[in-house]
VODOMAR-905923 format. One record per residue (C-alpha): x, y, z. Coordinates in steps of 0.25 Angstrom, whole numbers, plus 5000, padded with zeros to 4 digits. Last residue first. Layout:
residues N
<r u="X" v="Y" w="Z"/>
...
This chain:
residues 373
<r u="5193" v="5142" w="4738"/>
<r u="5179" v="5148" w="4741"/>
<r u="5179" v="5141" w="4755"/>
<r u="5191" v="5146" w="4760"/>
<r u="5188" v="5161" w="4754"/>
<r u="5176" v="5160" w="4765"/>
<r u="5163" v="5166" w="4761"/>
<r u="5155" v="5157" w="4752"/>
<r u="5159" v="5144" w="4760"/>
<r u="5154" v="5150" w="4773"/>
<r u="5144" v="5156" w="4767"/>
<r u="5136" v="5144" w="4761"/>
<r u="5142" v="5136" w="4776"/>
<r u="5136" v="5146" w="4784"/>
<r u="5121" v="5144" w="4777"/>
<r u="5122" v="5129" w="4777"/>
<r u="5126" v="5129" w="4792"/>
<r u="5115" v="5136" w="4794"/>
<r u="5103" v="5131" w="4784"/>
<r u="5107" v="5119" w="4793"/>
<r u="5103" v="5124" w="4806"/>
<r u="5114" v="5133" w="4813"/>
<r u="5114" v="5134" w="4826"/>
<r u="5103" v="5141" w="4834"/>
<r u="5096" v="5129" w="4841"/>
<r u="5082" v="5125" w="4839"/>
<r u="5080" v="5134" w="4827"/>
<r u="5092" v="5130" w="4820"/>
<r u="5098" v="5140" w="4814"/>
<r u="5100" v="5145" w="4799"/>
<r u="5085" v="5144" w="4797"/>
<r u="5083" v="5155" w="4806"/>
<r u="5092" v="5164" w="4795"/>
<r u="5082" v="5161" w="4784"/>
<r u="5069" v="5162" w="4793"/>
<r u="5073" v="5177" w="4795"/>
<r u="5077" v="5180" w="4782"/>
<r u="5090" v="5179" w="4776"/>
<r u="5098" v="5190" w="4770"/>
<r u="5106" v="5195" w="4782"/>
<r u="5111" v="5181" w="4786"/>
<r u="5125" v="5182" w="4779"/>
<r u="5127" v="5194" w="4788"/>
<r u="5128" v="5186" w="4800"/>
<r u="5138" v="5174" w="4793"/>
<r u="5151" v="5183" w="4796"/>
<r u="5162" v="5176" w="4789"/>
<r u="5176" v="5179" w="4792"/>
<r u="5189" v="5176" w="4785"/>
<r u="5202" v="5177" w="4794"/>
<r u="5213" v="5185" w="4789"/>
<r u="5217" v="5189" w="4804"/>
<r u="5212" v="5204" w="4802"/>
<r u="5200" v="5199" w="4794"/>
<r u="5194" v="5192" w="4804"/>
<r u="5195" v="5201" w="4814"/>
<r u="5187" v="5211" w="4805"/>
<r u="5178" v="5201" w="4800"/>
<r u="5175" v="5199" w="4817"/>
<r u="5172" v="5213" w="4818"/>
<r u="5164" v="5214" w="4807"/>
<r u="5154" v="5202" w="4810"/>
<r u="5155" v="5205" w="4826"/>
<r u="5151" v="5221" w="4823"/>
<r u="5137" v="5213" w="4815"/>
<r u="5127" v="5225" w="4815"/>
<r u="5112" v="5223" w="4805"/>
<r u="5104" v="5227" w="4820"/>
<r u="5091" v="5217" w="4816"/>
<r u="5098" v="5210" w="4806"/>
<r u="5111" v="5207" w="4815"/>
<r u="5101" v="5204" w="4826"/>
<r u="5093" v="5195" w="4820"/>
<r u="5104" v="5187" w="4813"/>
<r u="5112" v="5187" w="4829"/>
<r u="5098" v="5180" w="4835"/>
<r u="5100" v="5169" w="4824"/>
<r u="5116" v="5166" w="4826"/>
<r u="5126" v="5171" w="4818"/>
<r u="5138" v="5163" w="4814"/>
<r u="5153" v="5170" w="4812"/>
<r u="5161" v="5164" w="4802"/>
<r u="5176" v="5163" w="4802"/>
<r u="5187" v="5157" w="4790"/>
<r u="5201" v="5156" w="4794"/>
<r u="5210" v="5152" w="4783"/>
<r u="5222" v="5145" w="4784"/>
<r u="5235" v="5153" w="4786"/>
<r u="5237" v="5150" w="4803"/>
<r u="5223" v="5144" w="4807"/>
<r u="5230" v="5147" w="4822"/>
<r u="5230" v="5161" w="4820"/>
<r u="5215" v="5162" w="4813"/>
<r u="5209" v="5152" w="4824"/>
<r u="5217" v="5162" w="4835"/>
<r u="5211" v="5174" w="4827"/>
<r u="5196" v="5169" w="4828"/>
<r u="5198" v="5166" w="4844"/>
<r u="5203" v="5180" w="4847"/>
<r u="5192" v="5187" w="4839"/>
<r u="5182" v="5178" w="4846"/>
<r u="5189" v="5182" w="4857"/>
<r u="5189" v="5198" w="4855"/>
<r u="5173" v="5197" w="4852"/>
<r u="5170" v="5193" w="4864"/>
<r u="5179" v="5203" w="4873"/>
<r u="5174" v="5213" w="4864"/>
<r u="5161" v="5211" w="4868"/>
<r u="5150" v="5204" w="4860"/>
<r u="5137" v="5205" w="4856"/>
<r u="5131" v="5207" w="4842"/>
<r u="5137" v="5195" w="4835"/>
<r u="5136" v="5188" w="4848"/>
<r u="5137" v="5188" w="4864"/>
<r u="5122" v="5181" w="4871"/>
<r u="5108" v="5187" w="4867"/>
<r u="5096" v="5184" w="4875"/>
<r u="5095" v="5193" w="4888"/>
<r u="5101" v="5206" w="4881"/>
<r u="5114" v="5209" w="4871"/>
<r u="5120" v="5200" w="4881"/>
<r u="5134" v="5199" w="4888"/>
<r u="5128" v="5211" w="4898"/>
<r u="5118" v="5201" w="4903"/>
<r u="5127" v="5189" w="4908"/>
<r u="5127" v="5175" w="4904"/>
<r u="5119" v="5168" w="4914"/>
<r u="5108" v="5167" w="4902"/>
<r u="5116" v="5156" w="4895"/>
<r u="5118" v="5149" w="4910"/>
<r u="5102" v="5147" w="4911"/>
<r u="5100" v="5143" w="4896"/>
<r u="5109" v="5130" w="4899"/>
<r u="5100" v="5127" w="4912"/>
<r u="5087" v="5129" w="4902"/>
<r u="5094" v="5120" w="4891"/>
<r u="5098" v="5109" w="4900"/>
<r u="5083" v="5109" w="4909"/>
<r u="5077" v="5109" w="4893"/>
<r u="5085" v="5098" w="4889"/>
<r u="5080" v="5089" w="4902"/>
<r u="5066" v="5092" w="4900"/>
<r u="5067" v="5086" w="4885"/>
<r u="5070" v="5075" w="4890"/>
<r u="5075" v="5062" w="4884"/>
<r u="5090" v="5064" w="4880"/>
<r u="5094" v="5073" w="4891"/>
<r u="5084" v="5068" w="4901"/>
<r u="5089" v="5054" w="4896"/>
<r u="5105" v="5055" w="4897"/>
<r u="5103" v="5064" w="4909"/>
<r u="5097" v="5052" w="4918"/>
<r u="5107" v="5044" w="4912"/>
<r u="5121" v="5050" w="4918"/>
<r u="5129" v="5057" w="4908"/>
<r u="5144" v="5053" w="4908"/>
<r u="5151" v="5067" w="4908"/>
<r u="5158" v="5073" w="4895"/>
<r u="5162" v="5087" w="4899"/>
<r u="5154" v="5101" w="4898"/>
<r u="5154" v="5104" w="4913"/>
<r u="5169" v="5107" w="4911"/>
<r u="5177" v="5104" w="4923"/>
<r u="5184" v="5092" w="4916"/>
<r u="5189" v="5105" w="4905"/>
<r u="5198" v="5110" w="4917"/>
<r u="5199" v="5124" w="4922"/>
<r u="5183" v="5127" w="4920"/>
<r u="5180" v="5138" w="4908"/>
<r u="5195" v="5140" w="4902"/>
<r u="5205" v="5153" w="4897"/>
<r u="5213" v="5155" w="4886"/>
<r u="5220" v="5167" w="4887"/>
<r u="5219" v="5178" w="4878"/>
<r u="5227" v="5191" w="4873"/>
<r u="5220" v="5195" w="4861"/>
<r u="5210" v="5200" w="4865"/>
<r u="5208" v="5201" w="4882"/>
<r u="5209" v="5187" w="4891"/>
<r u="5202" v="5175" w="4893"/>
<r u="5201" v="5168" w="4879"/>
<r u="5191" v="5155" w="4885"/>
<r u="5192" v="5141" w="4882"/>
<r u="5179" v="5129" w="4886"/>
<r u="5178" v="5121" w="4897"/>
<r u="5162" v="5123" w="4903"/>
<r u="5158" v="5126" w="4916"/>
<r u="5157" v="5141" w="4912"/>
<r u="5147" v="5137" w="4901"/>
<r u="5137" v="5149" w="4903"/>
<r u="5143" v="5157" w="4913"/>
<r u="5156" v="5156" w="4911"/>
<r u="5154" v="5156" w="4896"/>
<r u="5150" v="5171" w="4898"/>
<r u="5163" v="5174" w="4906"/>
<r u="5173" v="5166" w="4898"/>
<r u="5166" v="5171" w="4883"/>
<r u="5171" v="5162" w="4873"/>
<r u="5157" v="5155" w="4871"/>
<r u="5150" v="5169" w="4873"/>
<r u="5157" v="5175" w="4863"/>
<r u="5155" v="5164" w="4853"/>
<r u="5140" v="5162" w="4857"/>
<r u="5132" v="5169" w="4847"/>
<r u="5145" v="5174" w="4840"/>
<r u="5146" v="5161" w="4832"/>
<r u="5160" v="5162" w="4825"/>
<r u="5163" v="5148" w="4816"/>
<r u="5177" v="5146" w="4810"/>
<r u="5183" v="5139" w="4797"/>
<r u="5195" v="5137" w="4798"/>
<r u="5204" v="5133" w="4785"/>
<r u="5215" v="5122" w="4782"/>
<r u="5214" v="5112" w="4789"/>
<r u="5223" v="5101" w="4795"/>
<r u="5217" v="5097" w="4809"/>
<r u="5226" v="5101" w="4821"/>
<r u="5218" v="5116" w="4819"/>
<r u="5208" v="5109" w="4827"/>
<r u="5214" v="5105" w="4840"/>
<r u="5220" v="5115" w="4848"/>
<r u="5219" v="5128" w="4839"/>
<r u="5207" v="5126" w="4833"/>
<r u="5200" v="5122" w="4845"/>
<r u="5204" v="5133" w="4855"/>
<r u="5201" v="5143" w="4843"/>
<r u="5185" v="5138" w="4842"/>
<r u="5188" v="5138" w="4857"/>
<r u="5190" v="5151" w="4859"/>
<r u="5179" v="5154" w="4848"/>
<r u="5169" v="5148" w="4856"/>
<r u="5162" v="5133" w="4860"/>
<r u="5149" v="5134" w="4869"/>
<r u="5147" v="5119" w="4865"/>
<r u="5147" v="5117" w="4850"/>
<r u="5158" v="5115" w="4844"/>
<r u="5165" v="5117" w="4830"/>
<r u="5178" v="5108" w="4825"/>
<r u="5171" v="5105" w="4812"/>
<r u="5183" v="5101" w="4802"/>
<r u="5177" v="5104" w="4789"/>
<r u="5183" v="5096" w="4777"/>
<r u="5181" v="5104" w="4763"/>
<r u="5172" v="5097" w="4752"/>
<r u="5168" v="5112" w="4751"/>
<r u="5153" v="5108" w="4751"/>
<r u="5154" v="5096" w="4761"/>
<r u="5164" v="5103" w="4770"/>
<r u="5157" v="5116" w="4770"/>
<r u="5143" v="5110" w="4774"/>
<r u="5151" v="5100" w="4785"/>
<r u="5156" v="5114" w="4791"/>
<r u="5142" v="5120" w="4791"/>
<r u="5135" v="5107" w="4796"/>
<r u="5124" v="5101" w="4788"/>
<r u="5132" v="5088" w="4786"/>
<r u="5135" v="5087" w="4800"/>
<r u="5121" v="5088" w="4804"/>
<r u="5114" v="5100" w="4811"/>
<r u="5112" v="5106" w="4825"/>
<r u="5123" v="5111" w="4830"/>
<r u="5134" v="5111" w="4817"/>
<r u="5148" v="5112" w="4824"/>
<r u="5150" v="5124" w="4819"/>
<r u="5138" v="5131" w="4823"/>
<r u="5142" v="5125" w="4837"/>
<r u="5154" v="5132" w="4836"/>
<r u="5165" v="5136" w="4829"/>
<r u="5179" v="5130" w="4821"/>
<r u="5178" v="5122" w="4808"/>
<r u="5191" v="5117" w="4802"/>
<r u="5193" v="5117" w="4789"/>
<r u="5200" v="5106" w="4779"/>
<r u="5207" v="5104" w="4766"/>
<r u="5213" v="5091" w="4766"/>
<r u="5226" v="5085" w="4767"/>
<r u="5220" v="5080" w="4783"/>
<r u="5227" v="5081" w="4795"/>
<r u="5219" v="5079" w="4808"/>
<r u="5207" v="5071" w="4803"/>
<r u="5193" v="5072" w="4804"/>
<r u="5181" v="5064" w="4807"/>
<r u="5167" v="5071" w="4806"/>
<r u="5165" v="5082" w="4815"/>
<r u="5157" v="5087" w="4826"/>
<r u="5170" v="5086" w="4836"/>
<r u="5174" v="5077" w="4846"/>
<r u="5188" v="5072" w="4839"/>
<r u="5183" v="5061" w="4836"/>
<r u="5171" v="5066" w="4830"/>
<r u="5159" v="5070" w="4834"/>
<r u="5143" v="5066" w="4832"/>
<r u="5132" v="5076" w="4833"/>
<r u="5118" v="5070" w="4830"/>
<r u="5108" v="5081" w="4827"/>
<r u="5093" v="5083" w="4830"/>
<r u="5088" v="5098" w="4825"/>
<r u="5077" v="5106" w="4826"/>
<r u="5069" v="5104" w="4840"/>
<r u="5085" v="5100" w="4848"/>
<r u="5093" v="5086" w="4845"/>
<r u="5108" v="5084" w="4848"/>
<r u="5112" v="5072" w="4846"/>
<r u="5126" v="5070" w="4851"/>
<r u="5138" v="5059" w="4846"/>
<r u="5151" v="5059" w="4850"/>
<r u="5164" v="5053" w="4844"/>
<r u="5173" v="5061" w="4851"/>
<r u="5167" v="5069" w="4862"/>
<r u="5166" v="5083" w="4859"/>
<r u="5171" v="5095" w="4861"/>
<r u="5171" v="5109" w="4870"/>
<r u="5183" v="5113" w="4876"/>
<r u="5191" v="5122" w="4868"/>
<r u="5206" v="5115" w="4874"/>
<r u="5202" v="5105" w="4884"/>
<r u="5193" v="5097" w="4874"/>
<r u="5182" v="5092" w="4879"/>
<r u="5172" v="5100" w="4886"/>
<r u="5160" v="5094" w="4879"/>
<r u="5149" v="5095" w="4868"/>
<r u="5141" v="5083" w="4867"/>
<r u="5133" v="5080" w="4877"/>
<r u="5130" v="5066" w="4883"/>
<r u="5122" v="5053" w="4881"/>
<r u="5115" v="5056" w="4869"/>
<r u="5109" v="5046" w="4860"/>
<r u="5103" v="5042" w="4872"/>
<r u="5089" v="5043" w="4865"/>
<r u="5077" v="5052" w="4866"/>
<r u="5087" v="5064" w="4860"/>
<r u="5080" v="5074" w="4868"/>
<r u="5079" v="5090" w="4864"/>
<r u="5091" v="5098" w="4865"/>
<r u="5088" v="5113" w="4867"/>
<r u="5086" v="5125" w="4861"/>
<r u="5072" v="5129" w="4863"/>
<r u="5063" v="5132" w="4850"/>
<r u="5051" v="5135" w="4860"/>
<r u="5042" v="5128" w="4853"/>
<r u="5052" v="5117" w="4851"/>
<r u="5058" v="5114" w="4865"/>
<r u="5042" v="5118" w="4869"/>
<r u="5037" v="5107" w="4864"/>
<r u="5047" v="5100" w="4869"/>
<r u="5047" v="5103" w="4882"/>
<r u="5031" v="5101" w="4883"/>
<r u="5033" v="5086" w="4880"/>
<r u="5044" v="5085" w="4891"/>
<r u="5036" v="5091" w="4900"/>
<r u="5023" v="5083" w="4899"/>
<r u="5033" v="5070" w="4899"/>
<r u="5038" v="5075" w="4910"/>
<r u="5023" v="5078" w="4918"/>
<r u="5021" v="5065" w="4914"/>
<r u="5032" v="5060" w="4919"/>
<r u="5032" v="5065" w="4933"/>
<r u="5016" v="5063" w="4935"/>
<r u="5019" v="5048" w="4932"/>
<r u="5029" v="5049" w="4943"/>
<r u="5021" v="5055" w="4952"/>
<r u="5010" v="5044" w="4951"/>
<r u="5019" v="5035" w="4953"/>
<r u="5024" v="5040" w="4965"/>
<r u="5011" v="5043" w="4970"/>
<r u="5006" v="5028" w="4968"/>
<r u="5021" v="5022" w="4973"/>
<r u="5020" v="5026" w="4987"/>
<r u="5005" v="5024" w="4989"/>
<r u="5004" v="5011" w="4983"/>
<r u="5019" v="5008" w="4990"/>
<r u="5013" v="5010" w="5005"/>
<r u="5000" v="5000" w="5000"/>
C-alpha cells in the first residue's frame, strides 16, 4: 500500500516532466525558425560526440583534430565537416610540391561555414583555375594575429607561390583585441600584439594552452544526448554565449547592437590589423600577397545608408605602400538590390551562402593580376 502511494505521484510527476519537455521542445523549434536564431539544432544521432574547434596548437591556438569529423546543422544548412591530417578543412596536402600552389589565410569565411567543400571560395578558385588551394582558415574566434601566427609557424612550410588573405572587420578587431576578448573568450589560448605599432610583443590568454576551456575533453553521456537530442539544450549554449557578447563594454560600440567593423574602430585596432598584413607581406618575401576584406550584411546597410568606407581606403593605402594587392569587396555590392545582397548569407547564420562564396571568387579572380596570368 506504502509503495502505491509513493510511486503513483512520482509517476505522475514524471509523466508531467515529459510532457511539458516535449511541449517545450516543439515550441523551440518553431521559434528557432521564426525567429531565425543562430543556433545549432539537434543532429538526432551521435554523429557528434565532441566540438570541433580546439586549443590545439601552442603557437595560433585554435585547430582541429586530425582526421575529425563534425556535423553542424542549423534551420538553413546541414553540413558534415571533415579535417585533414593536419586538422585543418582541407583535403590532403603535401609539404613540397612542383606545382603552382596558394595558400589561403582567414577566418570562418575562409574555411567555408556552412556550405560544401565543392561550394567553397577556395575549392571555387581551384576548380576553375586548375590552381591548388591550400585552405589554412579557422573558425573559432581566429584574427589577423593568428592568421600571421600560422603562416609563419606552419604554413608558409608548404611550397606556394602566392597568398591569398581573407580580412573580415565584423570580428577581426575584436578577435585581436586583448581587453575585448578577455571578456568574451578570455578562458581561451589564443596570441595577442600587446604593445604600440609597430613595436609588438606577443602576448597570451591563460599561461599555458592546457588552461584553455577550448580543449578536447571526454564528453560524458548526458551532454552527448541534450546536445544532439535537444533543442533546450542548444538554446541554454546559445543564451550563455550571448551573455558574454554583451559583456563587451558600451564605449567599444556604435550603440547596444554593433560590435568594432568597417565603420568602427580605433586606432589601436586598426594599427594590428596593419601589423598582421605587413608580417604576412615580409615573410611572403617576393611572392604575391593578394587581400580582400568581407562585408557582412549589417555593414552593406550602412555603407549604403551613410555611402563612407575610411577602413576600405585606409587599408588600400597600407597596401599599397608594402606592394600588396588589395581588394575591398563592399563597394562590389552597390549594384545589387536588397534581396541580391541577403542572398549572399546564410540567413540562419551570416557566412557566406553559396551565392557567397561564388560572388568573391568571380571578383576575386577578376581583380587579382595573379589570377589574370
Amino acid at each position: 500500500m506504502l509503495k502505491k502511494y509513493v510511486f503513483k505521484p512520482l509517476k505522475n510527476l514524471i509523466i508531467i516532466f515529459g510532457i511539458t519537455f516535449v511541449l517545450l521542445e516543439i515550441v523551440l523549434a518553431i521559434y528557432i525558425r521564426v525567429a531565425e536564431v543562430k543556433i545549432e539544432l539537434p543532429t538526432y544521432t551521435f554523429q557528434n560526440t565532441q566540438n570541433f574547434w580546439f586549443d590545439l596548437n601552442e603557437d595560433f591556438g585554435t585547430l582541429h583534430l586530425p582526421n575529425d569529423e563534425y556535423r553542424q546543422k542549423k534551420y538553413c544548412f546541414d553540413v558534415v565537416y571533415t579535417s585533414n591530417s593536419k586538422g585543418f578543412r582541407d583535403v590532403e596536402r603535401e609539404v613540397i610540391s612542383n606545382t603552382k600552389r596558394v595558400v589561403a589565410l582567414g577566418d570562418s569565411f575562409t574555411e567555408g561555414i556552412g556550405v560544401n567543400l565543392e561550394d567553397r571560395l577556395t575549392n571555387l578558385l581551384e576548380k576553375d583555375k586548375n590552381i591548388p588551394h591550400l585552405n589554412f582558415g579557422l573558425a573559432g574566434n581566429f584574427g589577423p594575429t593568428q592568421y600571421f601566427m600560422l603562416y609563419k609557424t606552419l604554413a608558409r612550410k608548404y611550397s606556394h607561390e602566392a597568398v591569398l588573405v581573407g580580412i573580415l572587420p565584423s570580428n577581426d578587431f575584436i578577435d585581436d583585441d586583448y581587453e575585448i576578448a578577455l571578456k568574451v573568450a578570455g578562458d581561451r589560448y589564443k596570441p595577442f600584439l600587446n604593445g604600440t605599432y609597430p613595436n609588438y610583443e606577443l602576448e597570451y590568454h591563460t599561461d599555458s594552452i592546457q588552461k584553455s576551456k577550448a580543449r578536447p575533453r571526454k564528453q560524458g553521456f548526458i551532454h552527448k544526448t541534450l546536445k544532439n537530442f535537444t533543442n533546450s539544450y542548444n538554446m541554454y549554449r546559445y543564451l550563455r554565449v550571448m551573455r558574454r557578447v554583451k559583456a563587451i563594454p558600451q564605449d567599444e560600440l556604435l550603440d547596444a547592437s554593433k560590435v568594432p567593423s568597417y565603420f568602427n574602430y580605433t586606432e589601436k585596432q586598426f594599427n594590428r590589423m596593419r601589423y598582421s598584413i605587413e608580417v604576412i607581406k615580409k615573410l611572403a618575401g617576393d611572392r604575391p600577397v593578394m587581400i580582400y576584406s568581407i562585408p557582412i550584411e549589417k555593414e552593406i546597410k550602412a555603407y549604403r545608408e551613410h555611402g563612407k568606407n575610411s577602413l576600405g581606403e585606409r587599408l588600400k593605402a597600407v597596401c599599397d605602400s608594402i606592394n600588396v594587392e588589395y581588394l575591398d569587396l563592399l563597394p562590389k555590392t552597390e549594384s545589387f538590390t536588397t534581396e541580391e545582397y541577403e542572398a549572399l548569407f546564410l540567413s540562419c547564420d551570416g557566412h557566406w551562402s553559396e551565392a557567397g562564396n561564388a560572388f568573391a571568387k568571380k571578383h576575386i579572380e577578376s581583380y587579382f593580376t595573379y589570377y589574370k596570368k
